[in-house]
Legacy VTK file of the C-alpha trace (Angstrom):
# vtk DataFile Version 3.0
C-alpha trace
ASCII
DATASET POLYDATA
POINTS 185 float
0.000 0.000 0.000
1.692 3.066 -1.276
0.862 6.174 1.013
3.330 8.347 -1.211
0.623 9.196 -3.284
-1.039 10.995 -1.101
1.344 12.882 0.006
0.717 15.898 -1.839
-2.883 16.109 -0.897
-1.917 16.083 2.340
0.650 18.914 1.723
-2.003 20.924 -0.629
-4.902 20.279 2.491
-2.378 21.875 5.204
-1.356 24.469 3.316
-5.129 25.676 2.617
-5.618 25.406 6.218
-2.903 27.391 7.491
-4.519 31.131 6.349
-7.757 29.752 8.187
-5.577 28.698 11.690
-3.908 31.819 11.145
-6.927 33.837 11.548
-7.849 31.712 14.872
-4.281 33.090 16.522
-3.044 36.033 17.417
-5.145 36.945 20.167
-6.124 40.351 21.456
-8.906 42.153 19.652
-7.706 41.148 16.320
-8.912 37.240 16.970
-12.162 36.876 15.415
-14.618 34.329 17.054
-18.068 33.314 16.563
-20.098 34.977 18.466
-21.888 32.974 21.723
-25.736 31.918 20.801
-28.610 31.867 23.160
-29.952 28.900 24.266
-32.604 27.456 22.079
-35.270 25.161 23.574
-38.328 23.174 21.900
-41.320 23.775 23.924
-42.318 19.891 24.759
-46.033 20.775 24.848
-45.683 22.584 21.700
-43.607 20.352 19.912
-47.053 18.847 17.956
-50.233 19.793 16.871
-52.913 18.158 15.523
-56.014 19.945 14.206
-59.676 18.413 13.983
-62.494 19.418 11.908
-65.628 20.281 14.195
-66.022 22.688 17.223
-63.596 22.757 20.166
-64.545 19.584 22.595
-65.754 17.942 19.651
-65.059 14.000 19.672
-61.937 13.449 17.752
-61.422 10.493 15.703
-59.309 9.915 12.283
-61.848 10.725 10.019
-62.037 14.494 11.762
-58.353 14.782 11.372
-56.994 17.751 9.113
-53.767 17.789 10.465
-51.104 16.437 12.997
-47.328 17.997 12.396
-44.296 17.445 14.635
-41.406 20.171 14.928
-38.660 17.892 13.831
-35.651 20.021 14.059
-34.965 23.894 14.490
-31.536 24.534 13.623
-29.669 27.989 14.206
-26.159 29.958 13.557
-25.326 32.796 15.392
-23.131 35.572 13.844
-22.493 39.541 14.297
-25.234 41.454 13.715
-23.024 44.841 13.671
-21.851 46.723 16.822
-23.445 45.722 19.920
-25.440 43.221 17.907
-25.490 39.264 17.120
-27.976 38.021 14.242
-29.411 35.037 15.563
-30.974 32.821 12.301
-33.255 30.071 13.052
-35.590 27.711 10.808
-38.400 25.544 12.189
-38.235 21.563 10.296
-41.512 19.886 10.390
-43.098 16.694 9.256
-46.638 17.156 8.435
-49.412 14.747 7.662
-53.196 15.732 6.470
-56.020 14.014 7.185
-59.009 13.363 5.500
-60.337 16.412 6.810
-58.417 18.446 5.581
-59.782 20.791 2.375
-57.153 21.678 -0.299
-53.431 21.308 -0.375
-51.916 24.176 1.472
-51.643 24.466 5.217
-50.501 27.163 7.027
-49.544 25.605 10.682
-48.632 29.327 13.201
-45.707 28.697 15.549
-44.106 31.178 17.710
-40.649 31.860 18.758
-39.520 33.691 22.557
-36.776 35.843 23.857
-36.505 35.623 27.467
-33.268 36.718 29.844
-33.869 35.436 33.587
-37.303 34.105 32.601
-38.464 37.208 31.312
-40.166 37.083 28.247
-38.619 40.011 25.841
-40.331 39.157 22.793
-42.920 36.826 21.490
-43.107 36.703 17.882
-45.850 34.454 15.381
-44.769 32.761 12.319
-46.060 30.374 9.530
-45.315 26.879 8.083
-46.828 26.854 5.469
-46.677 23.938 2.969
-48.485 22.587 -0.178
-49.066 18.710 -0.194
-48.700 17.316 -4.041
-51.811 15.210 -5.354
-52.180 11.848 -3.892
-49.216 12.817 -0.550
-50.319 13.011 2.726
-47.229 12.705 4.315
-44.121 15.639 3.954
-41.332 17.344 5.436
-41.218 21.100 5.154
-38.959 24.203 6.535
-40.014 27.554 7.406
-38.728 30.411 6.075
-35.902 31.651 8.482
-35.907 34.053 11.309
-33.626 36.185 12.410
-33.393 37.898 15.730
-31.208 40.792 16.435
-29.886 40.285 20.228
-27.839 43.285 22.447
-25.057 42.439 23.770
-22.321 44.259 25.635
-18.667 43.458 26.695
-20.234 41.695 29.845
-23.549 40.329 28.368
-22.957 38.286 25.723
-26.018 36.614 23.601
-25.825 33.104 25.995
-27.253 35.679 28.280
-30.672 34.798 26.486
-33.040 31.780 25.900
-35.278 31.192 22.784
-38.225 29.269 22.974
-40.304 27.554 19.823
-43.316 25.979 19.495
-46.737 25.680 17.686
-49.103 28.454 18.578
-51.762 26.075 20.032
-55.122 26.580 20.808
-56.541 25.210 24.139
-58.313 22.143 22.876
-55.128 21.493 20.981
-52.722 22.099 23.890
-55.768 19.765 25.737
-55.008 17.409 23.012
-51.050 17.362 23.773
-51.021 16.749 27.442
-53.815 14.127 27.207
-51.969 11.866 24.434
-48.159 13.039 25.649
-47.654 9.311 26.886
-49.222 7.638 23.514
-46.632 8.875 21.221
LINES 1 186
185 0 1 2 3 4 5 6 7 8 9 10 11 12 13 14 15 16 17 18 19 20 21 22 23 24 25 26 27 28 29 30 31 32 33 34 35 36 37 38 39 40 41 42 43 44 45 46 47 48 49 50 51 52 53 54 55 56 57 58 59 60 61 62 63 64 65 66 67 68 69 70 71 72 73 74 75 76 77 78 79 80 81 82 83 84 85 86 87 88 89 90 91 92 93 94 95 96 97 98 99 100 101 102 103 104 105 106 107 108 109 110 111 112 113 114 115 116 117 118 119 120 121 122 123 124 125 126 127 128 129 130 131 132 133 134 135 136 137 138 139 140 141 142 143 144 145 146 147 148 149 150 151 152 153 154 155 156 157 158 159 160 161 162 163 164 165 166 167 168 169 170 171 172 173 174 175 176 177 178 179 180 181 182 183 184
């Protein structure tokens, strides 16, 4: 097994990486670091919804079902958002399923996300996944559009100094729903 080869790659690799290690050294106010994110937390309640046709309290049964969606993922990046600032860019995943309830092929599902610092809540902001089902699908996986959050930060508060919270914007019945079949999932 020759390694020689190789050798070269391994020379042309390291030598691309040196002007990026470079840029991690130096220290002082010259070293440029990513920026610290808030913590980011999936409200466990929140986490699903699932819609019925009929009034609030109605019975609920699978051939009521519109809807039932599950927050899958909500990845995020931090970076500076300018002086005193860090951009904070988050996208809700879900996987969505209709029911035969459900009329056409576009949902629009509201979620929220939070800003709190020491439990207080900041900001509360309302979103939508929305999503169009192709003919004869009942079953897909769809993003948001990205938000981004603008976060204050100072020499001695940096953005870790704040919590986001997501979720789906539920209504009682649904959050009812939740905390009645939480153990069933």
């Amino acid at each position: 097994m020759p390694s020689r080869p190789f050798r070269p790659l391994r020379r042309a690799a390291m030598a691309a990486l040196l002007p990026l290690l470079a840029a991690c050294g130096g220290g002082g106010e010259e070293a440029k670091f990513a920026p610290a994110c808030p913590q980011l937390s999936l409200l466990r309640d929140a986490a699903d919804i699932t819609r019925f046709a009929g009034a609030p309290g109605a019975p609920h049964d699978a051939s009521t079902l519109m809807l039932a969606a599950r927050i899958t993922a909500v990845p995020a990046t931090c970076g500076s958002g300018g002086p005193g600032q860090v951009r904070a860019r988050l996208q809700l995943d879900a996987l969505l399923r209709r029911g035969p309830a459900t009329h056409g092929d576009t949902v629009a599902v509201p979620y929220f996300v939070a800003v709190t610092e020491n439990g207080n809540v900041l900001s509360e902001e309302d979103h939508l996944l929305t999503a169009t089902f192709r003919s004869n699908v009942d079953e897909i996986r769809a993003h948001a559009a990205p938000v981004e959050l603008l976060l204050p930060v100072t020499k001695t508060k940096s953005a870790a100094a704040y919590h986001l919270y997501v979720g789906f914007r539920l209504t009682p019945d649904e959050l009812a729903y939740n905390r009645r079949t939480a153990g069933l999932q």
